[in-house]
N, C-alpha and C positions, 0 to 999 in steps of 0.2 A: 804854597799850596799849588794845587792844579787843578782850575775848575772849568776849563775847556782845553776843549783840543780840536783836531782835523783827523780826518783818515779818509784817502782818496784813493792810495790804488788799488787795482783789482787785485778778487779773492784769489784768481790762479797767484798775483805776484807773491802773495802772502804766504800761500798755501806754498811754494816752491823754496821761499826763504826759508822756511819755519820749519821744512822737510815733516808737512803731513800729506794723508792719503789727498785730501781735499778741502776745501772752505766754505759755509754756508755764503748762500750771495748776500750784500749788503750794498747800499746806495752808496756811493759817495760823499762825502759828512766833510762842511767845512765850519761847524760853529756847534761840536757835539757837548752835550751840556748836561750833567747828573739827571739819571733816570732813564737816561736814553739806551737802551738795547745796543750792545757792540761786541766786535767781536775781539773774543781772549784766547791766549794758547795756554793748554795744562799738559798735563802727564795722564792718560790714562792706560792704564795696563803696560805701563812702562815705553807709551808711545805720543809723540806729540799730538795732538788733535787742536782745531779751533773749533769754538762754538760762541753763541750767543749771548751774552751778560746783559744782567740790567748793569747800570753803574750809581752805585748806593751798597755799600756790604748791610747784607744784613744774617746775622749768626744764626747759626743753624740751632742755637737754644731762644733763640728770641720769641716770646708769647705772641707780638705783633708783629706786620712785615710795615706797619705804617711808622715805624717809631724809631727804630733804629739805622740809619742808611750812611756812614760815615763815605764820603768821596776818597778823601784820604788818610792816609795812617803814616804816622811818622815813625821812623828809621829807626829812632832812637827811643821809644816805647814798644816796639813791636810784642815782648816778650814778656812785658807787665799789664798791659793793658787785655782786661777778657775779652775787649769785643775782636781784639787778631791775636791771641795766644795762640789758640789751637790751628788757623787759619794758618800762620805764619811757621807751623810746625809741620804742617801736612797736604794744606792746600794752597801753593805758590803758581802763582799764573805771570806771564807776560802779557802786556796791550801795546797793539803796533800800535803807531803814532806818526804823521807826516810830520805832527809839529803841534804846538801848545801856545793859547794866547796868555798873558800875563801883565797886570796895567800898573802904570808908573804916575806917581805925582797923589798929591792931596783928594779926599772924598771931595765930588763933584767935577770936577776938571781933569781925570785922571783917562790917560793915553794909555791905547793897546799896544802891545808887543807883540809880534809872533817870532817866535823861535823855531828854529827848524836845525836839522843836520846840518852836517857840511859836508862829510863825504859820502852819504849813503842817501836812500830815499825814505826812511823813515824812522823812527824812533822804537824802539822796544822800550816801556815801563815795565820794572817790577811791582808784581801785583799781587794782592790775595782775592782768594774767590770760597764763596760758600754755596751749600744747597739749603733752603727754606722751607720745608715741608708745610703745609698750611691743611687746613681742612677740606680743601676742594684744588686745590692748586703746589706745583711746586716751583720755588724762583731759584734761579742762580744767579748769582749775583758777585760784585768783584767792588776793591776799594784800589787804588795807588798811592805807592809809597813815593813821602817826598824827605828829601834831605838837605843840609842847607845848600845854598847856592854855592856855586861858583864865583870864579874873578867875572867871568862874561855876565853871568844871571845878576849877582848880586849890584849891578847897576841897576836895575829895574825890580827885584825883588830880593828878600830873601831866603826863601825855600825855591825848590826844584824839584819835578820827578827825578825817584833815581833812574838812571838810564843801564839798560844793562848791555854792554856788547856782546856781538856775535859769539864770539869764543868763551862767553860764558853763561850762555843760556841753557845748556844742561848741570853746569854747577847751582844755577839757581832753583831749575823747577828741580833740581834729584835733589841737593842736601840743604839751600837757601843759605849758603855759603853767606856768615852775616860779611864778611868782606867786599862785599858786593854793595852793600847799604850807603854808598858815598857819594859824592860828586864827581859829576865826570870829567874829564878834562876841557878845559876851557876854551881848547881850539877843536873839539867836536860838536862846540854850536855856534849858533848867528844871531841875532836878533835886529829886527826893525819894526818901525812903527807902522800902523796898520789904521785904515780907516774904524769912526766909532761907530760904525755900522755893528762891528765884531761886539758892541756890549749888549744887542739884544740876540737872545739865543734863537730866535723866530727867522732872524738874516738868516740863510744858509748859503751859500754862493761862493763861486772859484774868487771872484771879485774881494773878497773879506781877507785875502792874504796878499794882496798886493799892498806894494807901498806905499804909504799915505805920503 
C-alpha cells in the first residue's frame, strides 16, 4: 500500500514537468497522510491541469462523504470493484511524489523506509479522482494505485504505488492503458531507513527523510 508520502518542490517545477498553464501554491509536505489536500494532474478539456485533492476517493454516487475514502486501489481490481469502475474508466489522475515512506519488520518495532527516485526529482503515481457533490459542498477527491512490489520494494514490503513514467503520462490520463498497472523497474528506485519520527503524521519536516 501507500499511506504517506512527501512532496516538496515547487508548483512552478510541477507545473513545467506536467506542461500545464500553472499550479495552485502548496507548502512543502514531508509526512503527507490520507485526508490531506494535494495536488493531482487530470485531463480537462483535453489539457493537463493540476488542482487540489483531498486524498480518501470518495464516489461520486456515494450517500456519505464520511464513509467511504479508500487511499488506495489495487491494479489488479480496478475494473470489478464499484467504488473505481467508473473512476478508472474516465477519471485517471497522476500525483507527483518526491518519495513514499513504507515500514519493515513485526507490529511494534517496525522501521521506516523512504523511497525515492534515482534518476529524476520525483515520482508520478497513478491515480483515480472523483467529484462528491453534497448538499452544501463539493469534494474532489483522488485514491492510488498500488501493485505488487518490485525486487528493490519487496525487501521492505509487498505492494508499491504504480509509478508511471514520463513518456507515458498521456497514455495513462487519455486511454489508462491497463499496461501501465505494473512494477517499475528496480533500478528506478532506492530506499533507506529513516528516523521513527516519520510514524507520526503531526512530524512534518525536511529532517524526516534523512538517514537514520
Amino acid at each position: 500500500m501507500c499511506g504517506r508520502y512527501t512532496l516538496h518542490s515547487k508548483p512552478g517545477v510541477l507545473s513545467k514537468h506536467f506542461g500545464t498553464v500553472a499550479s495552485p501554491e502548496f507548502k512543502p509536505r514531508y509526512n503527507i497522510a490520507p485526508s490531506s489536500l494535494c495536488p493531482v494532474v487530470r485531463l480537462k478539456n483535453d489539457a493537463k491541469e493540476i488542482i487540489i485533492c483531498h486524498w480518501g476517493l470518495i464516489p461520486h454516487w456515494a450517500k456519505d462523504d464520511a464513509k467511504i475514502k479508500p487511499i488506495n486501489a489495487k491494479a489488479e481490481t480496478l475494473s470489478d470493484r464499484p467504488y473505481f469502475r467508473q473512476a478508472y474508466k474516465n477519471r485517471r489522475c497522476l500525483v507527483p511524489a518526491n518519495g513514499f515512506y513504507e515500514w519493515q519488520g513485526k507490529r511494534g518495532s517496525k522501521t521506516p523506509f523512504y523511497i525515492h527516485p534515482v534518476r529524476s526529482e520525483f515520482f508520478a503515481f497513478a491515480g483515480l479522482w472523483e467529484s462528491w457533490q453534497g448538499p452544501d459542498n463539493t469534494i474532489e477527491s483522488f485514491t492510488i494505485i498500488t501493485t505488487s512490489a518490485n525486487k528493490t520494494m519487496s525487501a521492505i514490503h509487498p505492494r508499491m504505488p504504480v509509478i508511471i513514467s514520463s513518456q507515458d503520462y498521456d497514455s495513462w490520463l487519455e486511454k489508462g492503458a491497463d499496461g501501465l498497472l505494473k512494477p517499475c523497474g528496480e533500478d528506478k528506485i532506492a530506499a533507506y531507513p529513516v528516523s521513527a519520527r516519520a510514524n507520526n503524521p503531526a512530524n512534518d519536516s525536511a529532517e524526516l527523510i534523512q538517514m537514520a
